[in-house]
N, C-alpha and C positions, 0 to 999 in steps of 0.2 A: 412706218419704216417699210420701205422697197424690197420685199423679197424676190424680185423678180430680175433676174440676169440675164444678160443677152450677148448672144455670140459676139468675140472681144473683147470682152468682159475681162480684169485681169482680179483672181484670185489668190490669196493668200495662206501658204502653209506653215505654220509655226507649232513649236513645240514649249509650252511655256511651264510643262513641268519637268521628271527626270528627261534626260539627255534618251534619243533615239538610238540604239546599237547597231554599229554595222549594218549587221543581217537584216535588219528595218529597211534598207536600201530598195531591194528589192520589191516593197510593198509601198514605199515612196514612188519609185520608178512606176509602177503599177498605175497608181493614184493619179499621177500626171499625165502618163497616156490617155487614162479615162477622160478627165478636163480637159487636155485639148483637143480630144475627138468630141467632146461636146463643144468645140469653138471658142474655150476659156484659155489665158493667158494665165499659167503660172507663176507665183514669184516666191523662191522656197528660200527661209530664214536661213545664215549662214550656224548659227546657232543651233540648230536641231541635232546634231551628232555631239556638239562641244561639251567634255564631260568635267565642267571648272565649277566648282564651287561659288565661286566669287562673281561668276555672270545674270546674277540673278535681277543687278537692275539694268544688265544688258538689254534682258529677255524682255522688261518691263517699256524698254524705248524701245522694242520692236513692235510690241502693241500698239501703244500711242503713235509712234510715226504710221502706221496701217490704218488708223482711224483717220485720224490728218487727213491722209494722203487721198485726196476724192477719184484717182484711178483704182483705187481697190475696194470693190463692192461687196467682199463678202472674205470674211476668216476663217480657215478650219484649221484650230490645233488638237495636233495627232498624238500628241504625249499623253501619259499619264503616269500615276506612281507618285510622287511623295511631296514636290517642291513646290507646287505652282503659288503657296500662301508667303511663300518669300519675297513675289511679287507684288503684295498687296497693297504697303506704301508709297511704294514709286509709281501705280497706275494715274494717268490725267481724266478722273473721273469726270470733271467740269469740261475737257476736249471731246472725249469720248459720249458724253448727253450729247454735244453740240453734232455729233457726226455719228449720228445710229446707222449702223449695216449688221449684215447678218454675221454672226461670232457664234462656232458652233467648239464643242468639249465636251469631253464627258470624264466620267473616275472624279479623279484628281483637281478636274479642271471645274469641278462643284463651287471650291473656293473662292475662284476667280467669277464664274459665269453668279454666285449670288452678289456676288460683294459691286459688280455692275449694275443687277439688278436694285440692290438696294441706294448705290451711292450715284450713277448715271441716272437711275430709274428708266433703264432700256432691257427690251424682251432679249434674250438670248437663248439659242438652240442647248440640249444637251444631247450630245449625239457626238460619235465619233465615224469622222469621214471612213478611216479605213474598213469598214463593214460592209463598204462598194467593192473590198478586193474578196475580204473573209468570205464573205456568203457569194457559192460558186452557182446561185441558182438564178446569178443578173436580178432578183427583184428587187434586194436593196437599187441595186443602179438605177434599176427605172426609177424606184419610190420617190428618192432624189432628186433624179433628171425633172419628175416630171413635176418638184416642188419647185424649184428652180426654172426653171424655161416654161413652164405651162399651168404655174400657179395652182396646181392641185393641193390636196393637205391631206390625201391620203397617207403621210410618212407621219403627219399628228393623230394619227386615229388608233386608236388600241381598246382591244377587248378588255374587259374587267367585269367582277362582281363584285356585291357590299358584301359586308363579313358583319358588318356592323351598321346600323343606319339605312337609309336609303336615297339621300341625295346628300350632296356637298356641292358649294359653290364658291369661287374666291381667284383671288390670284397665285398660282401655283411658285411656290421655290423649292428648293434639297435639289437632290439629287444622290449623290453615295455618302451614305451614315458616317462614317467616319471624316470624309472630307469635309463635309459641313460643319463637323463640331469644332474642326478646328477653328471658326469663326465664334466660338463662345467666346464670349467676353471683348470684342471687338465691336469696334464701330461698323465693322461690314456683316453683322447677321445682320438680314432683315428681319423685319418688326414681322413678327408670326401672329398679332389679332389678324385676327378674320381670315388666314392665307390657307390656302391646301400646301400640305407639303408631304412632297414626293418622298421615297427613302427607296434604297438600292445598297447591294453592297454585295463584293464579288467573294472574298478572301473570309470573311469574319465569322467565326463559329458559336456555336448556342450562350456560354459564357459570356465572350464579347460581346452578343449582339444583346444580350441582356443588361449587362454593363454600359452598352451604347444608348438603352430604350432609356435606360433609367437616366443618364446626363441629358439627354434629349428634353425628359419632363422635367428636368432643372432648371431649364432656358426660362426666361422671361418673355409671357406670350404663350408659353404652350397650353396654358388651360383654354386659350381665345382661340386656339384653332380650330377654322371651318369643319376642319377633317385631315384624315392622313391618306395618302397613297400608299401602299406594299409593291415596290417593282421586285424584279425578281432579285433573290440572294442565291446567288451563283453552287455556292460549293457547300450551303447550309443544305440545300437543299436537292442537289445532287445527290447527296448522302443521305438523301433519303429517311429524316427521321419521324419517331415518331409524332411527333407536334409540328404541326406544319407550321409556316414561320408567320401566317397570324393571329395564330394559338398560339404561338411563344410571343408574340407582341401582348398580348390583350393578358397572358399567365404575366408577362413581366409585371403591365403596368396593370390591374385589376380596376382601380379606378379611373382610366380611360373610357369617357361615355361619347366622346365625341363619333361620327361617323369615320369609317375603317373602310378603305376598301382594297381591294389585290389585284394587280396585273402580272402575267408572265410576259409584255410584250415591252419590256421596258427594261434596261438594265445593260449587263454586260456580251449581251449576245449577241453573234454575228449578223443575227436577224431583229434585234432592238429596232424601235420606234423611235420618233424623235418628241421630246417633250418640251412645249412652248414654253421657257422659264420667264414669271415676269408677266404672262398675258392671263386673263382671266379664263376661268372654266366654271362651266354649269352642266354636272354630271347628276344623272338619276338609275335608279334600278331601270 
């Protein structure tokens, strides 16, 4: 797959989980300016503000006609929050294999960006575009620009240490804990032998996230994992407590032997990385 765009290039904004507010406007507007001062052609979903229940296999032909469509090289939907698994039936998974470009998400859009990976079998970004407007210090902007236009992969590169183990190797899926499990029991988890899988989650506190570890090892495949990732959990650990969150991973599950390891450079922050979903990784101490 072509991650490489070039000025004219027309890109695509959509929102394929809750609906955009108003006040989003503002950081849409923001986004666009960015893209076409890098020489991209914008094409923004009329859907993204639309606040209807019933548009969910709207959302879903706005995907597939973007893949189709061979003038748009690359998708960023900006949504998150609750809905995007409502999408999950009506996707043209067999269209979609046929026409790989880059399709970046994050939160919410877990559900969609695995249920690609396992049913297209094509890599997808987890990353959320607007983090070019949030972080005012322009680095996200270049990280991007310069993945885009100048094939760099400095936006895939993130610091971490083991907690547990000392290498893991595999093809990486997750993304945020709770959005993933909504694919239990669906044809769209992917098959977790052998995969790294990422975990993230902004909102979820020590209960839940204990609650969350424990369904996670109920999957089918999780005794086969390579390993786990720790991105960051937003507001567990904001608050500061005292078990850090993987010490409350490893207290949940005790017998958990696979390799463990923790980034803070992943997750919900305006300065997040981007995480190749889909492609392989050979990480070491």
């Amino acid at each position: 797959m072509n991650t490489h765009l070039l000025k004219g290039d027309t890109v695509a904004l959509i929102a394929s989980s809750d609906p955009l507010s108003p006040s989003d406007k503002i950081v849409v507007d923001s986004l666009v300016n960015i893209l076409n001062s890098w020489g991209l052609i914008t094409e923004i979903s009329p859907l993204i503000y639309e606040n209807d229940l019933g548009n969910f296999i709207q959302k879903a032909v706005v995907i597939n006609h973007h893949f189709a469509n061979k003038k748009i090289k690359a998708i960023f939907d900006i949504s998150g929050g609750n809905m995007s698994n409502s999408l999950l039936p009506y996707l043209d998974y067999s269209l979609i294999k046929k026409n790989p470009k880059l399709f970046f998400g994050y939160s919410d859009l877990t559900a969609i960006l695995n249920a690609i990976v396992t049913c297209s079998d094509l890599q997808v970004e987890l990353f959320q575009l607007k983090t070019i407007v949030w972080d005012k210090t322009g680095k996200q902007k270049e990280l991007l620009y310069n993945l885009l236009f100048k094939e760099s992969n400095d936006l895939y590169s993130f610091d971490y240490s083991f907690v547990q183990g000392h290498a893991m190797s595999g093809i990486v899926v997750g993304g945020n804990i709770r959005c993933f499990l909504k694919l239990a029991g669906t044809r769209y988890l992917p098959n977790l032998k052998n995969k790294i899988l990422f975990l993230e989650s902004y909102g979820a506190e020590r209960n839940l996230l204990f609650s969350n570890f424990h369904q996670l090892s109920q999957l089918s495949g999780f005794s086969d994992l390579a390993g786990i990732i720790l991105g960051t959990f937003t507001q567990y650990e904001q608050n500061k407590p005292a078990e850090n969150t993987a010490h409350l991973f490893l207290h949940s599950l005790p017998h958990y032997s696979k390799p463990l390891m923790k980034t803070n450079q992943i997750g919900h922050s305006k300065t997040s990385k981007c995480l190749f979903l889909g492609s392989s990784m050979n990480l070491t101490q």
